[in-house]
N, C-alpha and C positions, 0 to 999 in steps of 0.2 A: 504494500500500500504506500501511496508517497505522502510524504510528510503531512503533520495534519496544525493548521494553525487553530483552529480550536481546543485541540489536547496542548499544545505548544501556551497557549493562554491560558489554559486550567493550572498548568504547570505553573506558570508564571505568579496566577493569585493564591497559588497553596503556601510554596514558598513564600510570600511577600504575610500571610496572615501569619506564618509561623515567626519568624523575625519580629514582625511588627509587636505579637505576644510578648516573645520573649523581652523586649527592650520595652515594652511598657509595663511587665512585672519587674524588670529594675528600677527604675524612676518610679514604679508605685501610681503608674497611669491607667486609667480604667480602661485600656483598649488590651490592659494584659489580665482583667479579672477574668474570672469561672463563671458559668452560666450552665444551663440546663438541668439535669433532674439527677437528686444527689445520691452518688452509689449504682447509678445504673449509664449515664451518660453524659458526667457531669467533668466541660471544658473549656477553655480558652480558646478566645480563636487560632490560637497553635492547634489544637486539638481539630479544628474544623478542616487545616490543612491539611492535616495529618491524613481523616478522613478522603478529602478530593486526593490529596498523594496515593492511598490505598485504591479507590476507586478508578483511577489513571493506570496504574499498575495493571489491573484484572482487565481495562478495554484492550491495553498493550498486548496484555498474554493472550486474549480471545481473538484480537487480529490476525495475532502472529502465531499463531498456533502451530507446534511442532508437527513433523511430519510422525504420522504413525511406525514409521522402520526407526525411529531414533529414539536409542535405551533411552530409560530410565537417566542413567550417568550419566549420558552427556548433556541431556537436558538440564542436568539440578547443575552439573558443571558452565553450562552456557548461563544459568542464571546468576551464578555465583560472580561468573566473568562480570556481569552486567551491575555488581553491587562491588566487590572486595577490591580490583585493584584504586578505583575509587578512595572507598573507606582506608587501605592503608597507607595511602600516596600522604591524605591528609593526617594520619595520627602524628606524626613526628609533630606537626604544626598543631595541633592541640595537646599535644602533654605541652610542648613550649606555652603555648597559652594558660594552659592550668599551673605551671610552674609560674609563669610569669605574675597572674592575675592572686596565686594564694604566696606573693610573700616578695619571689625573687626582683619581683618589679621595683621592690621598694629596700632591698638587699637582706633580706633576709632567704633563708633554705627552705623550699617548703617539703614536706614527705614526698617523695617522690613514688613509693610503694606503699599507698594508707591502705590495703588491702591484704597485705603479703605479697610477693612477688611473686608466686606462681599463679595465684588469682587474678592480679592485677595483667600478668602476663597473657594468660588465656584466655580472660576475658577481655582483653583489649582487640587480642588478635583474633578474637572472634567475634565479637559484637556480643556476647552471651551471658554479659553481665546479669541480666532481667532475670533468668533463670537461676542465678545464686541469691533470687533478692535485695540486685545491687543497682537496679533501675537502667543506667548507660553505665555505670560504673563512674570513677573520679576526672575522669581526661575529658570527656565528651556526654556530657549526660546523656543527648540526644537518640546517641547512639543505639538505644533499648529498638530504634528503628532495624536495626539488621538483624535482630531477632527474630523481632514479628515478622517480614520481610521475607526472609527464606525459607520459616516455615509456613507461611502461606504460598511459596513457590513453591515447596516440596507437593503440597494437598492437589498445586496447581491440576495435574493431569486427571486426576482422579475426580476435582468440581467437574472440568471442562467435559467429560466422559457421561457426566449424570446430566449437565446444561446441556447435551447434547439430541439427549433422548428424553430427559424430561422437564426441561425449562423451567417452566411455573411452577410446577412441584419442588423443582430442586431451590430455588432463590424464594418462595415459602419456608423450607426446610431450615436455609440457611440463616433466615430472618428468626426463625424461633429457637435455633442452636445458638445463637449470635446475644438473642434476649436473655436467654435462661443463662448464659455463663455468666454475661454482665450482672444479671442480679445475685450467681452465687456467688463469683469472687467479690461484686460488691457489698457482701454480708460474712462471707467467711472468710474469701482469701481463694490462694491457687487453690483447687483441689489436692490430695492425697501429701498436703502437709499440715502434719497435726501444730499448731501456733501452742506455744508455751504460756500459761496463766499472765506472764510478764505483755506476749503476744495479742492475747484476746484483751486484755483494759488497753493496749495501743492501739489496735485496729475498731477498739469503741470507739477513741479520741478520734481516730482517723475518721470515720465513718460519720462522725459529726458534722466534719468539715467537709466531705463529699467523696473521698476513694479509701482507700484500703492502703496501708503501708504498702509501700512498693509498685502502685497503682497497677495492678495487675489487669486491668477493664484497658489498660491501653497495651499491653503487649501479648496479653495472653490468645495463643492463636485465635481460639474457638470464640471470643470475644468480640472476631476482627473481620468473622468469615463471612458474612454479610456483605461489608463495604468491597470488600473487593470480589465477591461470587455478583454481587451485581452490573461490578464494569465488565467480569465474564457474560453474564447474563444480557447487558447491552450492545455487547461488541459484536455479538452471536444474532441477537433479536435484530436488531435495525441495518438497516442498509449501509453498507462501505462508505456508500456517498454522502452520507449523513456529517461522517467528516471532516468530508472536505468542502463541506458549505463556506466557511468564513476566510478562503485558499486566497480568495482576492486580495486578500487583506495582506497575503504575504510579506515580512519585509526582513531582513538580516539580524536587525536590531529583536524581533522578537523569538526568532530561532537562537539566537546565541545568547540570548537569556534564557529561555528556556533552559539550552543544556548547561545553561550554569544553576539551574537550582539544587539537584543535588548535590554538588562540591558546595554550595553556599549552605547547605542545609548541614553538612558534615562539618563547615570549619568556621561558622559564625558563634556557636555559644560561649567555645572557653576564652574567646574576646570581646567580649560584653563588658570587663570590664573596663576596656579601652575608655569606654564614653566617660563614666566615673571622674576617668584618671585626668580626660582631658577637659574637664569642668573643673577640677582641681585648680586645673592650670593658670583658668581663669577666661579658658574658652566660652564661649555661648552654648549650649545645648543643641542648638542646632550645626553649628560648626563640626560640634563634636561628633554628632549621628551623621552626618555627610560622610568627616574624617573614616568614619569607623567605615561606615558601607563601602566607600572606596579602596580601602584598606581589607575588606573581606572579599569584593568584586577582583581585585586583582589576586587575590589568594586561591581564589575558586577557580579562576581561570588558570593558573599555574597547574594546579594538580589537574586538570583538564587536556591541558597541553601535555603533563607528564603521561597521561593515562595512556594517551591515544598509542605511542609507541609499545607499551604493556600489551594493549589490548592487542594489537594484532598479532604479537608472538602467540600468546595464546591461542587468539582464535586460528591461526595454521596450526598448533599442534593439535586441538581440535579436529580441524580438518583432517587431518592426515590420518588420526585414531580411528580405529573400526570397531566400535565396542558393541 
């Protein structure tokens, strides 16, 4: 299919709600408050992004749907290609950020392993912090996203197979797996972990406030399987041409922000504190959020630039494999 300036736009305001969240929960600005219903779908407009990113995801996979002769492997391997050399290009630049932002900026040492290092080790280079209960972990909070992420690419074939033969049934299905998990982890927590007495009075306090320690309603697969069984479910239902309705509109400027929202989405949190530092100074506020954007717009393009030479080693030895 050729490129679609409509998914290229979606892309563009998921990205822009999650940022915007994020830096209006530092300044304590209402466009970074919670809203909707508490313990079951209760978010920030990061949260809303999050959602159109999930959704975006599942029309991708239902467009592009692999061919039937291609394993299992190289499928979960082509998606992984599509998330990880990303996500590692940018971690160096966010421990630097989180070193920076918890201390070194102002010379002091900050922990560099608050986790243990083989924790902080594997869960870095996995994205798989959310599963120890560590949310993104200390470098990158955001990062609980490549969690959710890959294991809704894992389900991927297996939705696409049931939206195949039974559509409405299947995105019903997913709508009522999708509610019943949000309200159990939003009342007890992940499933088949039993929470310690010290646990249950935390996740009451939690539950007051709107989620569950560890916010499990945002990473836990079966949580998530909705938002993106529907972009499966749309990509499938509606016509190819649906979109590339808004094609006209094409322009450079809105393609190459597009693919800059995932690198902007991996390496904008651990410099948040930039803006802070640069009101410090005695900058203006807005100066300072210009600064900063400019300053993470050239960052994200960087490990963009870097990726692209990555990606295609891979995808030839891809190629080449016969699995």
């Amino acid at each position: 299919m050729n490129r679609s300036v409509l998914l290229d736009l979606l892309r563009i305001i998921a990205i822009s709600l999650v940022v915007v969240a994020h830096v209006g929960q530092l300044l304590g600005h209402a466009s970074g408050d919670f809203f909707g219903i508490k313990n079951l779908y209760f978010v920030s407009l990061g949260g809303v992004g999050v959602s159109i990113f999930l959704l975006l995801s599942g029309i991708l996979a239902g467009l592009s749907r692999s061919s039937h002769q291609e394993s299992y492997l190289v499928y979960l391997l082509k998606r992984a290609r599509r998330i990880y050399p990303l996500y590692w290009l940018s971690l160096p630049l966010c421990i630097l950020g989180y070193a920076l932002g918890n201390g070194l900026f102002k010379g002091d040492l900050p922990e560099l392993f608050p986790n243990g290092f083989i924790t902080d080790l594997l869960g870095s280079l996995t994205g798989f912090y959310a599963w120890a209960g560590l949310w993104g972990g200390p470098y990158n909070p955001p990062s609980w996203y490549i969690t959710l992420i890959m294991n809704l690419y894992a389900l991927c074939p297996l939705l696409l197979w049931c939206m195949q033969r039974w559509p409405h049934q299947t995105l019903a299905a997913l709508f009522c797996i999708s509610l019943g998990a949000r309200y159990y982890v939003g009342q007890w927590g992940v499933p088949f972990v039993e929470p310690t007495l010290l646990g249950q009075v935390e996740g009451w306090f939690y539950r007051q406030y709107g989620f569950m320690p560890g916010r499990p309603g945002d990473w836990f697969p079966p949580c998530r399987l909705f938002e993106f069984g529907l972009g499966l479910y749309l990509a499938l239902r509606l016509p190819a041409t649906i979109w590339l309705r808004l094609n006209i509109l094409s322009t450079s400027v809105i393609r190459r922000l597009s693919d800059l929202a995932f690198p902007l989405f991996l390496v904008h949190y651990p410099f948040l504190f930039l803006i802070p530092e640069l009101a410090e100074l005695g900058l203006p506020i807005w100066i300072g959020l210009m600064t900063y954007m400019a300053l993470m717009l050239f960052a994200a393009a960087a490990i963009s630039q870097l990726e692209h030479p990555l990606s295609r080693v891979v995808d030839q030895h891809l190629s080449a494999r016969k699995l």
